[in-house]
C-alpha positions as CSV (number, residue, x, y, z in Angstrom):
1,X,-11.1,-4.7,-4.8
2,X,-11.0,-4.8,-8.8
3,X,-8.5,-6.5,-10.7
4,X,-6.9,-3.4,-11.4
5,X,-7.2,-1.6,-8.0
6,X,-5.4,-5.2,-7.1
7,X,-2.6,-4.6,-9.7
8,X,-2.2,-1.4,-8.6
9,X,-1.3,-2.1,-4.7
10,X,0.7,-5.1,-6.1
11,X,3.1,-2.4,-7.8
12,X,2.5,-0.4,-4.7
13,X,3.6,-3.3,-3.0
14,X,6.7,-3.7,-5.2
15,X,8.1,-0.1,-5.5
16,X,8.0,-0.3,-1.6
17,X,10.1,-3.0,-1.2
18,X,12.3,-1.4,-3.5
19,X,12.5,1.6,-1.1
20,X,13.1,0.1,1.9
21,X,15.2,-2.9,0.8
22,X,15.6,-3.8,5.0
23,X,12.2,-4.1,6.6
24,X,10.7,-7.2,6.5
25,X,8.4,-8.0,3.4
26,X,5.8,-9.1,5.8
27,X,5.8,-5.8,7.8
28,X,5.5,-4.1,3.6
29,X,2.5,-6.4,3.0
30,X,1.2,-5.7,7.1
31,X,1.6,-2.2,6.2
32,X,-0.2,-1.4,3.3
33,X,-3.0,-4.0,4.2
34,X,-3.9,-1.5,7.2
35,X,-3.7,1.4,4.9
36,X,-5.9,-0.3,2.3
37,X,-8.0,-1.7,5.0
38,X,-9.0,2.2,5.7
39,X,-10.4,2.8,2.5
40,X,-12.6,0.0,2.4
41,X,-16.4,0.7,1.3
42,X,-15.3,4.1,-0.6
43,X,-17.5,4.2,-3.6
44,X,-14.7,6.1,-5.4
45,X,-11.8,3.4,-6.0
46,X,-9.4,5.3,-8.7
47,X,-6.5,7.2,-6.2
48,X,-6.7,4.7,-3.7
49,X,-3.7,3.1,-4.7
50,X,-2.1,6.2,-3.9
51,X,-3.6,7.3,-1.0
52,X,-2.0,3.8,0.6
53,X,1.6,4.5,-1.0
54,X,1.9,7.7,0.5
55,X,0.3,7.0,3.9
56,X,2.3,3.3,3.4
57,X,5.4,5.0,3.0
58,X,5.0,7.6,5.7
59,X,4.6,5.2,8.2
60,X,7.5,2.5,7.0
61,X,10.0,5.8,7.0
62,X,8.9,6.3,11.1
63,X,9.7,2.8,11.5
């Protein structure tokens, strides 16, 4: 992960927590660790970041 792809999913990270202010930071971080995880060894890195917000928040709203 680049230093920016890594500050990206940090604020990914954040604006999540903002969302859903009563799960569980840890199940945030579990959460978009498995969405991330799916995109590992893409070539192409730029919408990532987005790619695991949206599947990220999808799944924490089911929860």
């Amino acid at each position: 992960m680049t230093t920016t792809e890594h500050e990206h999913i940090g604020a990914v990270r954040d604006r999540l927590a903002a969302l859903f202010p009563d799960v569980p930071r840890s199940v945030i971080d579990d959460t978009i660790a498995a969405e991330h995880a799916r995109f590992e060894g893409n070539s192409i890195r730029d919408f990532v970041p987005l790619f695991v917000e949206r599947k990220a928040r999808e799944t924490l709203q089911t929860q």
